[in-house]
DODOGU-367715 format. One record per residue: residue number from 0; chain; x, y, z of N, C-alpha, C in turn. Coordinates in steps of 0.1 Angstrom, whole numbers, padded with zeros to 4 digits. Layout:
REM DODOGU-367715
GUTOR  i  ch  n_u  n_v  n_w  ca_u  ca_v  ca_w  c_u  c_v  c_w
GUTOR  NUM  A  X  Y  Z  X  Y  Z  X  Y  Z
...
***
This chain:
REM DODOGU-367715
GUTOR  i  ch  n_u  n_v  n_w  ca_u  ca_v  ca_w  c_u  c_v  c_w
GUTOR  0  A  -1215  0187  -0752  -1204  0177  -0755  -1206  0173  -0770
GUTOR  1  A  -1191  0165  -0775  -1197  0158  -0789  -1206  0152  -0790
GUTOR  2  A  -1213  0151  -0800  -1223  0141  -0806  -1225  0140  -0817
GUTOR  3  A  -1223  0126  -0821  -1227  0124  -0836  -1241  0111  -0837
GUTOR  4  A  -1250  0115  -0843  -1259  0108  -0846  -1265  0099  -0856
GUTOR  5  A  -1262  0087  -0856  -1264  0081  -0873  -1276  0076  -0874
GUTOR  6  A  -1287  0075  -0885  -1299  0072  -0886  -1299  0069  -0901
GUTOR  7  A  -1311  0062  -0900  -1313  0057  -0917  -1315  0046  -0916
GUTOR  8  A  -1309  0039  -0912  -1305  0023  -0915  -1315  0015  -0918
GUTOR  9  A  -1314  0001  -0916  -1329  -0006  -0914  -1321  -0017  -0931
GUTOR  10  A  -1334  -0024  -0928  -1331  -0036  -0938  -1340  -0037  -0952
GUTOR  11  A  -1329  -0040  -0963  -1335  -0032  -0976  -1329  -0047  -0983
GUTOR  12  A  -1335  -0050  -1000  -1332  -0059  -1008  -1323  -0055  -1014
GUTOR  13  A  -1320  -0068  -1017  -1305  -0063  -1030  -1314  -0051  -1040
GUTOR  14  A  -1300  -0044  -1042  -1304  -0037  -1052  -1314  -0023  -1049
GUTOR  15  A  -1318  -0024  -1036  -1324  -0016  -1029  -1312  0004  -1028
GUTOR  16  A  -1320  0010  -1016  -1312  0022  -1016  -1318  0027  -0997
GUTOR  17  A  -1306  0035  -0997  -1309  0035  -0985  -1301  0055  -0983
GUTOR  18  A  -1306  0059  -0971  -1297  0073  -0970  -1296  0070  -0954
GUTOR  19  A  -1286  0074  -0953  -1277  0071  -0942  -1276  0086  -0938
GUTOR  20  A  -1280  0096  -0926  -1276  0107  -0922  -1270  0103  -0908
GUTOR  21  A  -1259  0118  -0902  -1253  0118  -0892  -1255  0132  -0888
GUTOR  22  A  -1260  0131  -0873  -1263  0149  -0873  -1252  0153  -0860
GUTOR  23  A  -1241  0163  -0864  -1235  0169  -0853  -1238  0175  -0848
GUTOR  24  A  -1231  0176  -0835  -1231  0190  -0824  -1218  0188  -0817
GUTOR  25  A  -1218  0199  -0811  -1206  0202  -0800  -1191  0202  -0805
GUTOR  26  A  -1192  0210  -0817  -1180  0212  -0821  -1185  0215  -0840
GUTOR  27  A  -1169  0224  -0840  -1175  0233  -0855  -1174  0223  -0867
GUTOR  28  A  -1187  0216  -0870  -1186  0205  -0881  -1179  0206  -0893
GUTOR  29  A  -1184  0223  -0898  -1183  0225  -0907  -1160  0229  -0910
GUTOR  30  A  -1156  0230  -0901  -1142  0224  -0903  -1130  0214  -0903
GUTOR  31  A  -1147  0205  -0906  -1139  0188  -0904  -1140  0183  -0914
GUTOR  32  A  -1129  0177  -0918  -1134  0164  -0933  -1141  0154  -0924
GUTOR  33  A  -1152  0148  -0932  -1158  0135  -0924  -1159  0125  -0931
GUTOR  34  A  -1161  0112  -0925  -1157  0099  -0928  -1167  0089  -0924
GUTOR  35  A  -1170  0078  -0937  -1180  0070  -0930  -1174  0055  -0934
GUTOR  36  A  -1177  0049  -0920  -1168  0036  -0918  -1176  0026  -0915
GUTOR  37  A  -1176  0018  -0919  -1182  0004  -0912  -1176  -0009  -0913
GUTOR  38  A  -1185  -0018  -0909  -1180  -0030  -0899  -1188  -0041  -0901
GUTOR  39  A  -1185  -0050  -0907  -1194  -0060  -0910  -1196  -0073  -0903
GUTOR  40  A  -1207  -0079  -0897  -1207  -0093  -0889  -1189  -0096  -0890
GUTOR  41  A  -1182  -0101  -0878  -1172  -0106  -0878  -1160  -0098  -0883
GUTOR  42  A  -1160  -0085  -0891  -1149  -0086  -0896  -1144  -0072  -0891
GUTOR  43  A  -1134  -0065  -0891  -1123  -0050  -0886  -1136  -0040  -0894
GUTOR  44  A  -1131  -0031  -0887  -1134  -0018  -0897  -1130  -0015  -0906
GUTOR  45  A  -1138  -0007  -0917  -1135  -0006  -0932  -1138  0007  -0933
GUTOR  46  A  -1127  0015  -0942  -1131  0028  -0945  -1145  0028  -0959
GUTOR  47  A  -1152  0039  -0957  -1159  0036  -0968  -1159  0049  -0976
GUTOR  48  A  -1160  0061  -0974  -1161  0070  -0982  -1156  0082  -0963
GUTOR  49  A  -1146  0095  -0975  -1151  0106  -0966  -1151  0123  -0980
GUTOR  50  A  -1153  0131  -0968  -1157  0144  -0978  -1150  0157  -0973
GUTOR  51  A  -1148  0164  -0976  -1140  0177  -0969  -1147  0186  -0961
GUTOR  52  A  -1138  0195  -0959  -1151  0204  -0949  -1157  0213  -0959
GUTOR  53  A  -1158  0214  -0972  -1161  0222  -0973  -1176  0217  -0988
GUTOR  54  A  -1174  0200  -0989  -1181  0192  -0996  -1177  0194  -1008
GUTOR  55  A  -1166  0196  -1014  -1163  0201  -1029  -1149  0191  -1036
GUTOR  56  A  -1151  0181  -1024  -1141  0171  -1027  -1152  0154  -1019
GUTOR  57  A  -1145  0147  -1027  -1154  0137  -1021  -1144  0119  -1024
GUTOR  58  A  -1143  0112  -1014  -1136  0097  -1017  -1140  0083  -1014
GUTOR  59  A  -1143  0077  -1022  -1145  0066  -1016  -1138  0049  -1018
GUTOR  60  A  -1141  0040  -1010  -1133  0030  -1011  -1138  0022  -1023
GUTOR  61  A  -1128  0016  -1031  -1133  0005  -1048  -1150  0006  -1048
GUTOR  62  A  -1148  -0007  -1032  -1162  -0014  -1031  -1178  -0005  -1035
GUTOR  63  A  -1177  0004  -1033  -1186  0019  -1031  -1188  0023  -1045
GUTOR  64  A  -1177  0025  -1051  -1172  0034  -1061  -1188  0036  -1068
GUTOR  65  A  -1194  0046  -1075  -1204  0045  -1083  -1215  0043  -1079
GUTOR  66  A  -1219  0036  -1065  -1229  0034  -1060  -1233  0041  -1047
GUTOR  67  A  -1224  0048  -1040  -1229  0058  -1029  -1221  0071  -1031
GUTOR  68  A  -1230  0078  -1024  -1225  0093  -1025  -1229  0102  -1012
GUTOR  69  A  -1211  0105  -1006  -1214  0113  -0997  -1219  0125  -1000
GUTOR  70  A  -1222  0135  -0985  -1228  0148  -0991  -1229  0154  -0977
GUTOR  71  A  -1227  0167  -0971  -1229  0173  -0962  -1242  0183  -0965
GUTOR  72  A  -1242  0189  -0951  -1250  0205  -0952  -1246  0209  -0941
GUTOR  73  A  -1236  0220  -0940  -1229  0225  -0931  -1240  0236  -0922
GUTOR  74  A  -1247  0237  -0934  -1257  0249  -0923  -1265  0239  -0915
GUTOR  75  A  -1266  0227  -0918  -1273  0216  -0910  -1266  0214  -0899
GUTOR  76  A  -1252  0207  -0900  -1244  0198  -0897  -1244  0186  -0896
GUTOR  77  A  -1247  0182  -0906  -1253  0170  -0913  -1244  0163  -0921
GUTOR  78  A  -1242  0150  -0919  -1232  0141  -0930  -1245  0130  -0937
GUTOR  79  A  -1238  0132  -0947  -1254  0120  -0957  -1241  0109  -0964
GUTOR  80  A  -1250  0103  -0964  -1242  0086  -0975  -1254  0085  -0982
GUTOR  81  A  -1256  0085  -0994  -1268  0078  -1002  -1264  0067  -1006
GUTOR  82  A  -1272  0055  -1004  -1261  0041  -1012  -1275  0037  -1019
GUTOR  83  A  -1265  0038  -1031  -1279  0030  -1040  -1274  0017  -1050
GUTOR  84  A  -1278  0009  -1056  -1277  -0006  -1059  -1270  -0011  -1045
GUTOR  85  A  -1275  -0014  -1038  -1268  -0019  -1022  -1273  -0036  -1028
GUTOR  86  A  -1259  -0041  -1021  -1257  -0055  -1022  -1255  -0065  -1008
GUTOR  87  A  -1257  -0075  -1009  -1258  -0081  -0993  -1242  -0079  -0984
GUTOR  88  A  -1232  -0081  -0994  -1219  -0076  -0986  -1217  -0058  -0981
GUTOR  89  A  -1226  -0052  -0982  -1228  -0040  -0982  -1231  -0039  -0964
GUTOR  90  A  -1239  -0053  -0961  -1245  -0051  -0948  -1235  -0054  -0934
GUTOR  91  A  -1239  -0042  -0929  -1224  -0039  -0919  -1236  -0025  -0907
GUTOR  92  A  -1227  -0021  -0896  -1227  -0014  -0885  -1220  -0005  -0893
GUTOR  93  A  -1225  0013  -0898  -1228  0019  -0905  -1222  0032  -0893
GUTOR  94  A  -1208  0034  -0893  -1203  0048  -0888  -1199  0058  -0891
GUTOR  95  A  -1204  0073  -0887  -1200  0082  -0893  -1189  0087  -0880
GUTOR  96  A  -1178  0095  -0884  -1166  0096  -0874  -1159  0111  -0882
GUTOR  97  A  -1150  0116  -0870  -1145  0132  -0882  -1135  0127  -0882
GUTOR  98  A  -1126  0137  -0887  -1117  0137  -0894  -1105  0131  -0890
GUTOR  99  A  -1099  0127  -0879  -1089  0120  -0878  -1096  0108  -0868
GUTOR  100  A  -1109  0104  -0869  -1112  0099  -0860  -1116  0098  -0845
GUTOR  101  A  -1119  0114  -0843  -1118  0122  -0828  -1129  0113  -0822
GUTOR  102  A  -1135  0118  -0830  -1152  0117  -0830  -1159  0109  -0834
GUTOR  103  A  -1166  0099  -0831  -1177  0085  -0838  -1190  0086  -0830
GUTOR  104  A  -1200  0083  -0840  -1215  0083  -0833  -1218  0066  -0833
GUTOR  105  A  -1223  0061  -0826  -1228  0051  -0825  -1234  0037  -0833
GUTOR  106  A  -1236  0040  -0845  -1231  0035  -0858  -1252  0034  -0863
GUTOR  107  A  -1254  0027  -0873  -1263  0027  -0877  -1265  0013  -0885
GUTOR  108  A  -1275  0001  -0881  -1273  -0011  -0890  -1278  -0007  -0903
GUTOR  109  A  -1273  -0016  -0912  -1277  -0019  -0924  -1273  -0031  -0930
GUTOR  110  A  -1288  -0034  -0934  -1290  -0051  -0936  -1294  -0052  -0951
GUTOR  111  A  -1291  -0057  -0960  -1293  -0065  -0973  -1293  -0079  -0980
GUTOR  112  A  -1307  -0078  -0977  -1309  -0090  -0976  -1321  -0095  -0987
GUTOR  113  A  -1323  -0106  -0993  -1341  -0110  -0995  -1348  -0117  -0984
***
């Protein structure tokens, strides 16, 4: 069956960095654009960045801009977020999901905090 797996997370200082991986199965990863979303104490879901299937395009939302960077490895099936200068509004329930949303793994915290 699908599965997506998010890992990385965990609680870091401002200014800190963190890598966020998602590892697929049960379906051809490598012909999905993927998407990483999250959700912060209290508030909707927020797009944050996604990437194509084939990694050679990449987008993310203002908030992000400059400071994370998606990245796949299709021979993996692997989705990566690098976030680096992470700030305390940054801390949210950390989802990776495909391409139209079929598919979501169970999300990943991340805390920014002193």
């Amino acid at each position: 069956q699908v599965q997506l797996v998010e890992s990385g997370g965990g609680l870091v200082q401002p200014g800190g960095s963190l890598r966020l991986s998602c590892a697929a199965s049960g379906f051809t990863f490598s012909n999905y654009f993927m998407n990483w979303v999250r959700q912060a104490p209290g508030k909707g879901l927020e797009w944050v960045s996604n990437i194509n299937s084939g990694g050679g395009s990449t987008y993310y939302t203002d908030s992000v801009k400059g400071r994370f960077t998606i990245a796949r490895d299709n021979a993996k099936n692997t989705l990566y977020l690098q976030m680096n200068t992470l700030k305390p509004e940054d801390t949210a329930l950390y989802y990776c999901a495909s391409q139209s949303y079929e598919y979501w793994g169970q999300g990943t915290q991340v805390t920014v905090s002193s």
